[in-house]
TORDREN-551167 format. One record per residue (C-alpha): z, y, x; residue in three letters. Coordinates in steps of 0.25 Angstrom, whole numbers, padded with zeros to 4 digits, always signed. Layout:
BEGIN
ZYXALA/...
END
This chain:
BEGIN
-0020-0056+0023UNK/-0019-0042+0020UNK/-0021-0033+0033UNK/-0027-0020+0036UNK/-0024-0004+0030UNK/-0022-0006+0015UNK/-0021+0008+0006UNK/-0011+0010-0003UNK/-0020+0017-0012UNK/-0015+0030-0021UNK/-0020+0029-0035UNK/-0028+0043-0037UNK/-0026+0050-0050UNK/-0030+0062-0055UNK/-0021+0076-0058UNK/-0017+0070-0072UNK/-0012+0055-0065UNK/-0024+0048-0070UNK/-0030+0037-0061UNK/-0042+0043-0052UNK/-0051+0030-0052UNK/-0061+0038-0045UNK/-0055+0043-0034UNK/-0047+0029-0033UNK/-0060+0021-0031UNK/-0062+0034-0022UNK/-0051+0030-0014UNK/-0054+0016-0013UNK/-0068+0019-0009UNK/-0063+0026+0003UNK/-0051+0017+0007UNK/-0062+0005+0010UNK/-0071+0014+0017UNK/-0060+0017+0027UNK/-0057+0006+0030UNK/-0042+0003+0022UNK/-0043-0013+0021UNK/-0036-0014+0005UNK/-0033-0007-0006UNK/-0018-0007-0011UNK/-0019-0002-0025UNK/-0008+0005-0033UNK/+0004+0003-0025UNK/+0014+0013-0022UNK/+0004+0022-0016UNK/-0005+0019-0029UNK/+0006+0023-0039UNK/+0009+0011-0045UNK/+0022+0014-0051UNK/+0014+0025-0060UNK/+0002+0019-0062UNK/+0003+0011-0077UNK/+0002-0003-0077UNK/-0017-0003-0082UNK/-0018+0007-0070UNK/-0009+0000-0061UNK/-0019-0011-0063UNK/-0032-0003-0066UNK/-0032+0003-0052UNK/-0031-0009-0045UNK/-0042-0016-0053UNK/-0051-0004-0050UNK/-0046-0003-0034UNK/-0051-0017-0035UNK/-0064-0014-0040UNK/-0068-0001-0031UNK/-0063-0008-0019UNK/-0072-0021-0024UNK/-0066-0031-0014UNK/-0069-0024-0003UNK/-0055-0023+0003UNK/-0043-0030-0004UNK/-0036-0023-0014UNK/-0020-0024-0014UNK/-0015-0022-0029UNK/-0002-0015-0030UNK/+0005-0026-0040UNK/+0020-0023-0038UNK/+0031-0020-0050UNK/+0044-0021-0050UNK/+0044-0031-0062UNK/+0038-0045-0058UNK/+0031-0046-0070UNK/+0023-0032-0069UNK/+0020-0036-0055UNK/+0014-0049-0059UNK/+0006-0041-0069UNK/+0000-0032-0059UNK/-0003-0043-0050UNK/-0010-0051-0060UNK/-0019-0038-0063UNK/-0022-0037-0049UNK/-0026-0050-0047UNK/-0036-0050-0060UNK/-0040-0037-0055UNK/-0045-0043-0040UNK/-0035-0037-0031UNK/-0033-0044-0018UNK/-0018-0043-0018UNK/-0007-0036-0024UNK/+0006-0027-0019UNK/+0019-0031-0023UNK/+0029-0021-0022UNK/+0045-0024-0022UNK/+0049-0023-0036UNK/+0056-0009-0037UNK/+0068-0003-0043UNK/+0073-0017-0049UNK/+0079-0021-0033UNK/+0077-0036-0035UNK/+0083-0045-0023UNK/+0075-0053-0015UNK/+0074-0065-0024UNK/+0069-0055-0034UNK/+0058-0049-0025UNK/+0054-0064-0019UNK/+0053-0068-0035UNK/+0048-0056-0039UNK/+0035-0057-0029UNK/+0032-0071-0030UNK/+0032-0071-0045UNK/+0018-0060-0042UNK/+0015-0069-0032UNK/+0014-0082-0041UNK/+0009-0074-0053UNK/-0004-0070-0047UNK/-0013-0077-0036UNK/-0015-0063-0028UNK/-0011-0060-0015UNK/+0004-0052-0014UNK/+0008-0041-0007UNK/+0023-0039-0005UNK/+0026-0023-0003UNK/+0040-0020+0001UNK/+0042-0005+0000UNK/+0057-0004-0002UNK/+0057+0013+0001UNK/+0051+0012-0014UNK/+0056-0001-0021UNK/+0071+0000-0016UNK/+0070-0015-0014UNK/+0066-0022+0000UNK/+0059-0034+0000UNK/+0063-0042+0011UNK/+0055-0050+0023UNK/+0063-0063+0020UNK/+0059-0062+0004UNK/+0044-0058+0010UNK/+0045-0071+0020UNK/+0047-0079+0007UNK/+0038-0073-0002UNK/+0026-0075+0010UNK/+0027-0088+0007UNK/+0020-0086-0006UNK/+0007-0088-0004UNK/+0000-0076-0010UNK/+0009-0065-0006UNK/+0001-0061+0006UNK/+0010-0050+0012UNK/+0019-0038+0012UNK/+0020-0022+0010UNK/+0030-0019+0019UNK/+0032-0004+0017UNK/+0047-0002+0023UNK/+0050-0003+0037UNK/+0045-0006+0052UNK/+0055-0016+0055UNK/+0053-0024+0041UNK/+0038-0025+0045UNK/+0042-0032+0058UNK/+0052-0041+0050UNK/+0041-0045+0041UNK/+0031-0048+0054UNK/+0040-0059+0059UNK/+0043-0065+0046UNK/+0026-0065+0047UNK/+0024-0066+0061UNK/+0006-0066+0064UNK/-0002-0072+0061UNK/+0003-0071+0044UNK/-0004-0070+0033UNK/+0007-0063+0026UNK/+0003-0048+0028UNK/+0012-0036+0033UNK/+0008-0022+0029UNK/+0017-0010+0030UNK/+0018+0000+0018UNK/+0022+0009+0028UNK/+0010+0019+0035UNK/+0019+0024+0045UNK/+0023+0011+0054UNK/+0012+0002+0051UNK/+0006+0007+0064UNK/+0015+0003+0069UNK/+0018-0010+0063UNK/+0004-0013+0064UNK/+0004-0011+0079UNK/+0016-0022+0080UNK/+0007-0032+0074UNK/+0018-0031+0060UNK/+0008-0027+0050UNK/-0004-0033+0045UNK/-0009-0020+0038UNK/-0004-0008+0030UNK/-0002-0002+0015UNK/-0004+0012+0017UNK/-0003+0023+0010UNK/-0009+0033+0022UNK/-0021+0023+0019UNK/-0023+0030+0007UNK/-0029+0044+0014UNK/-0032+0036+0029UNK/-0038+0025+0029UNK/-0046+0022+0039UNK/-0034+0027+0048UNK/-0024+0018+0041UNK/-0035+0006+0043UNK/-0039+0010+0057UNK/-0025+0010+0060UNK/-0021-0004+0055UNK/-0033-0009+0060UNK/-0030-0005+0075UNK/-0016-0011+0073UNK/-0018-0024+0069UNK/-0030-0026+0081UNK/-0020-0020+0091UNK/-0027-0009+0094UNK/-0011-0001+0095UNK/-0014+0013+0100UNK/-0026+0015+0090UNK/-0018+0011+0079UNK/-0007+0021+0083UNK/-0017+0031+0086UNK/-0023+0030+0072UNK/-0010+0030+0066UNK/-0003+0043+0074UNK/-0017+0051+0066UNK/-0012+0048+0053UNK/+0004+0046+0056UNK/+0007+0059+0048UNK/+0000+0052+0035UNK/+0008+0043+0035UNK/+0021+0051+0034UNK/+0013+0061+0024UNK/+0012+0051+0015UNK/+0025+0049+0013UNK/+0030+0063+0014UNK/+0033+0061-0002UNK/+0031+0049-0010UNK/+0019+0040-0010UNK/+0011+0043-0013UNK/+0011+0058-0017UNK/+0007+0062-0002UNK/-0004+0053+0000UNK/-0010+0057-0015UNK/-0010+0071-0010UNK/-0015+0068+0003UNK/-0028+0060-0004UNK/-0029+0073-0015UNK/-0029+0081-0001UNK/-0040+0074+0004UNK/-0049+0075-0009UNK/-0049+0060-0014UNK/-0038+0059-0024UNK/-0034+0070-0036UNK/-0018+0074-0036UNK/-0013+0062-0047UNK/+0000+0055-0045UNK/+0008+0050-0056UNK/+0022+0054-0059UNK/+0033+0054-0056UNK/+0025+0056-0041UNK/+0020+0071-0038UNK/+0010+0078-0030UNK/+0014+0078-0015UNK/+0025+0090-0014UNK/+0018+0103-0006UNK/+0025+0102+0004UNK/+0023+0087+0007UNK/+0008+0092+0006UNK/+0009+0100+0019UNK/+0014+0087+0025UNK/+0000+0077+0020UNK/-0009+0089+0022UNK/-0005+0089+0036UNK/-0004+0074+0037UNK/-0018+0074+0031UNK/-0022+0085+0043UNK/-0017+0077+0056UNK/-0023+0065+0050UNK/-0036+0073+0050UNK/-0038+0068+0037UNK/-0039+0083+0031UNK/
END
């Protein structure tokens, strides 16, 4: 069962949008010794949909091996076409990853049938563990908890990315009432002290992760043992974060806010930009109540 703070790692690049492998392993490095318990590599926050096919997949083989089974690493697998998915989630499982992500096919729209099709074709292709991730802000399409209920039933997909609403996650903790194997995390840093707090998540995938994350696990960790006050108390110090990373698209803020604190160069790939000035008011201040800068 997946459980815990999981980053939603950024993919560091240099000024020209080349992969910094350094500072990736860099990143890695200090990600385990703060404590996050996995490694989500190259999802949304990691750029997938610029990163070319050999470094979608170089990435996560070499986040496998510089995390060298030490937490799990989550592998980013999703596409829009089932075949490419399949492909990527062959390429992690030869590559040793623990799991994979699996976002709702974007732009294409397919009903539920599709997307129940669609997921248990990955499922049945490769013998690793599945993730759904339902982020419909981004993928104009909703997966819903009765197709997530029957899809459950297939035996290596372990779980969901539920990155939408509150209310949804409480739809989907009494379709999977404790104790469940099937794991909840929220995709959404802003309520998941909440949700954690209600006994409706079993973790997070967080972007905030990405610059604190020993608040991020401490945080979850308090909440799943029932320790309420402490996990709100934790999460009113870095509550502006999580607005500020969203103050533009992910994740142009939380790439400055790392170039800010020194542990990443200013790469992002087209058609993303460097984080607006003005919204760079807004994450430097963030970063300062946070007492992170």
């Amino acid at each position: 069962m997946f459980t815990g703070s999981m980053v939603a790692l950024v993919t560091p690049m240099s000024a020209d949008g080349t992969i910094d492998w350094q500072a990736l392993e860099t990143l890695i490095e200090w990600q385990i010794q703060q404590g996050t318990d996995a490694i989500v590599s190259v999802g949304t926050t990691g750029e997938s949909a610029t990163l070319s096919h050999d470094e979608h997949k170089a990435v996560i083989r070499f986040s496998v091996e510089c995390v060298n089974k030490r937490v799990p690493v989550i592998a980013g697998a999703g596409a829009n076409a089932t075949k490419e998915a399949i492909d990527l989630t062959f390429s992690a499982y030869q590559g040793g990853c623990d799991a994979t992500l699996q976002v709702v096919p974007y732009y294409n729209k397919p009903p539920q049938s599709g997307l129940y099709r669609h997921f248990s074709q990955i499922a049945q292709s490769v013998p690793l563990p599945l993730l759904l991730y339902n982020v419909p802000g981004r993928t104009s399409c909703d997966l819903l908890p009765e197709t997530v209920v029957e899809l459950a039933k297939i035996k290596n997909i372990v779980g969901i990315k539920e990155a939408s609403t509150y209310e949804r996650l409480e739809i989907l903790r009494q379709h999977f009432p404790r104790p469940s194997n099937f794991s909840i995390l929220c995709g959404e840093d802003g309520i998941s002290a909440r949700a954690v707090c209600s006994g409706l998540i079993d973790g997070v995938i967080s972007v905030t992760a990405n610059i604190a994350p020993k608040q991020m696990h401490d945080l979850i960790d308090k909440g799943l043992k029932g320790d309420e006050s402490a996990c709100l108390a934790l999460n009113q110090s870095i509550a502006t974060l999580h607005e500020a990373m969203f103050t533009q698209t992910n994740p142009m803020p939380v790439k400055w806010a790392l170039q800010r604190m020194g542990k990443i160069d200013n790469g992002i790939r087209l058609p993303l930009v460097e984080l607006d000035e003005e919204h760079q008011s807004i994450v430097e201040k963030a970063l300062q109540q946070a007492k992170i800068l």
